[in-house]
C-alpha positions in Angstrom: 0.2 -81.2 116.7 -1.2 -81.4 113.1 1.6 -83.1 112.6 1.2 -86.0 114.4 -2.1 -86.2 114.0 -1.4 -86.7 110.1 1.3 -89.3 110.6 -0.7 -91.2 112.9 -3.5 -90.7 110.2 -1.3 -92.3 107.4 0.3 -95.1 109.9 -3.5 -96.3 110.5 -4.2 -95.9 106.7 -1.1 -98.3 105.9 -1.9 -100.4 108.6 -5.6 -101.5 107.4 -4.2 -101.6 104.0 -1.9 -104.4 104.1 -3.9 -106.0 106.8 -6.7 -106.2 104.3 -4.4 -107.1 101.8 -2.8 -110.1 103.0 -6.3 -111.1 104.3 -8.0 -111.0 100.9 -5.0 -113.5 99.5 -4.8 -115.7 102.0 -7.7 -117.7 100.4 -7.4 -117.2 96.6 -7.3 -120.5 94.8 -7.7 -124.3 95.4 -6.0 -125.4 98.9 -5.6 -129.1 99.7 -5.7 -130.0 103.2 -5.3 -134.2 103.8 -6.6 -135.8 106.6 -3.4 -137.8 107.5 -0.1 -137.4 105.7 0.9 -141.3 105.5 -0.3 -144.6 106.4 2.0 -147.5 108.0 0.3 -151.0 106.9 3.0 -152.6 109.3 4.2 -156.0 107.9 1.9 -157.5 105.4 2.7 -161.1 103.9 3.7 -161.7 100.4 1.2 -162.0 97.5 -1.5 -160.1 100.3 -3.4 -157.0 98.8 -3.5 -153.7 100.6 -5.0 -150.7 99.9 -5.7 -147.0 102.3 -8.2 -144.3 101.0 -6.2 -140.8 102.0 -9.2 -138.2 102.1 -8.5 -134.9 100.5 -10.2 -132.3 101.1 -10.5 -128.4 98.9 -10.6 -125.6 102.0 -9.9 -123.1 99.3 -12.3 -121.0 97.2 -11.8 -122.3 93.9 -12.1 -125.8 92.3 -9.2 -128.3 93.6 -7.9 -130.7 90.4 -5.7 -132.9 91.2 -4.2 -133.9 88.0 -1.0 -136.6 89.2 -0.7 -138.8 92.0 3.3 -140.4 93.0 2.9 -143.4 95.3 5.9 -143.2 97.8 
């Protein structure tokens, strides 16, 4: 009896161990979340300007920098 009482002792131990572990990593550092992924300006007519503001937005716990930016 002592003996599975001390395995199911060690299987709870394990268990809130990596479940607090992966918890306390799941929000370490900068996390970009974007409130739309692309923008479709449809047909536009030569020599017309366009521009779309894509709002970015930090979720994570440390500062966000965003340092390059690749037009597609």
């Amino acid at each position: 009896m002592k003996k599975y009482f001390n395995m199911a002792l060690a299987c709870a131990f394990f268990s809130v161990f990596f479940v607090h572990s992966a918890l306390a990593l799941e929000n370490q550092g900068p996390k970009m979340v974007l409130e739309e992924l692309k923008f479709d300006f449809g047909e536009v007519k030569e020599g017309k300007t366009v521009s779309h503001a894509f709002r970015v937005f930090n979720q994570g716990d440390q500062t966000l920098e965003i340092r390059k930016v690749k037009p597609g």
